[in-house]
N, C-alpha and C positions, 0 to 999 in steps of 0.2 A: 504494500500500500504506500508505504515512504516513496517508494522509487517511481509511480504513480506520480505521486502529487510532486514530485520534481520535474520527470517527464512534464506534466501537464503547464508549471513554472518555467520551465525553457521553452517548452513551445509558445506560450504567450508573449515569453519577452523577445524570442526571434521574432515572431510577428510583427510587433510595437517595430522594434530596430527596422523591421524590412521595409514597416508605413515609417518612420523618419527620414530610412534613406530614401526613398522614392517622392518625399515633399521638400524637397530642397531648394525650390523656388522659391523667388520673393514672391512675398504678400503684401498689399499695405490692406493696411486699416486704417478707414477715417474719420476721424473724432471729427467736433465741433472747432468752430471758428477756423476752418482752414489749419488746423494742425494734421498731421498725418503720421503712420509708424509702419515703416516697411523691417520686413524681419520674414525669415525662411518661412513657409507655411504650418512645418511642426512645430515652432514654436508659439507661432498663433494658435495653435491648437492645444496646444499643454498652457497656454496663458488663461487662454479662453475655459480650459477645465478647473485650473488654476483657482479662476475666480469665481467661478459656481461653488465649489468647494468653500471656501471662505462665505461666501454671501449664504450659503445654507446653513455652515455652522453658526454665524450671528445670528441667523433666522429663530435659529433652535436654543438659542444661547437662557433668552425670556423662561421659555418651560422649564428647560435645566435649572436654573435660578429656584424656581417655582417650588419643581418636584424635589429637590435638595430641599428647601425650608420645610418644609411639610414635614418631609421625612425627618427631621433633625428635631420639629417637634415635637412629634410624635411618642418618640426618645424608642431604646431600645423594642425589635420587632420582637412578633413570635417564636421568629426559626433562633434570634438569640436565646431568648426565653426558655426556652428547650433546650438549647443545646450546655446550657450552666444547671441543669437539673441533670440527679441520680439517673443512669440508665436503668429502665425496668430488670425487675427479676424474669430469669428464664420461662419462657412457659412448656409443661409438660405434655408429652403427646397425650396423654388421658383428658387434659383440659378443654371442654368447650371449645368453638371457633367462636371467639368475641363478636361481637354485633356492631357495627359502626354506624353512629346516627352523625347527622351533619353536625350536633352542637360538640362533637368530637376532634372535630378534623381543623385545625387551625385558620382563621380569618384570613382570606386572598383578596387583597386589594386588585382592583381590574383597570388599567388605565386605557380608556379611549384612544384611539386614534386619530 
């Protein structure tokens, strides 16, 4: 499986490589007021991803903000909750199969999309 997801890791970046070599022409791009910016084509394109990149993580940045204070005041979750308590005693094959009702099973916050 490693040797897989390496194969599949060099196949992608020979790819990449073979569209950078093949875009080596100028490009311009034209802003406002009569400024201009010529530069090989792959780099217009790793600019241009460049900047989606950034403009989404600011986008995202507000919620992040959001979902961190909430959580912080909340103060510690259930799964810590659990995990600083005794592990249960064994249970023995002669024992019942326990019954699981919902008010058992730990509180799952569901965040929208």
């Amino acid at each position: 499986m490693k040797y897989l997801l390496w194969l599949l890791k060099a196949a992608i970046f020979f790819t990449l490589f073979a569209f950078a070599l093949n875009n080596q022409h100028d490009a311009t791009v034209y802003f406002f007021f009569g400024t201009h910016w010529r530069a090989p084509l792959v780099l217009v394109v790793l600019a241009a991803f460049a900047g989606g990149l950034v403009v989404g993580a600011l986008g995202m940045l507000p919620g992040w903000w959001k979902h961190r204070a909430a959580a912080a005041a909340q103060g510690p979750s259930a799964n810590e909750a659990l995990s600083t308590t005794t592990a249960p005693t064994a249970v023995t094959a002669q024992a019942a199969a326990p019954s699981i009702s919902a008010t058992d099973l730990p509180a799952v916050r569901q965040h929208g999309l």
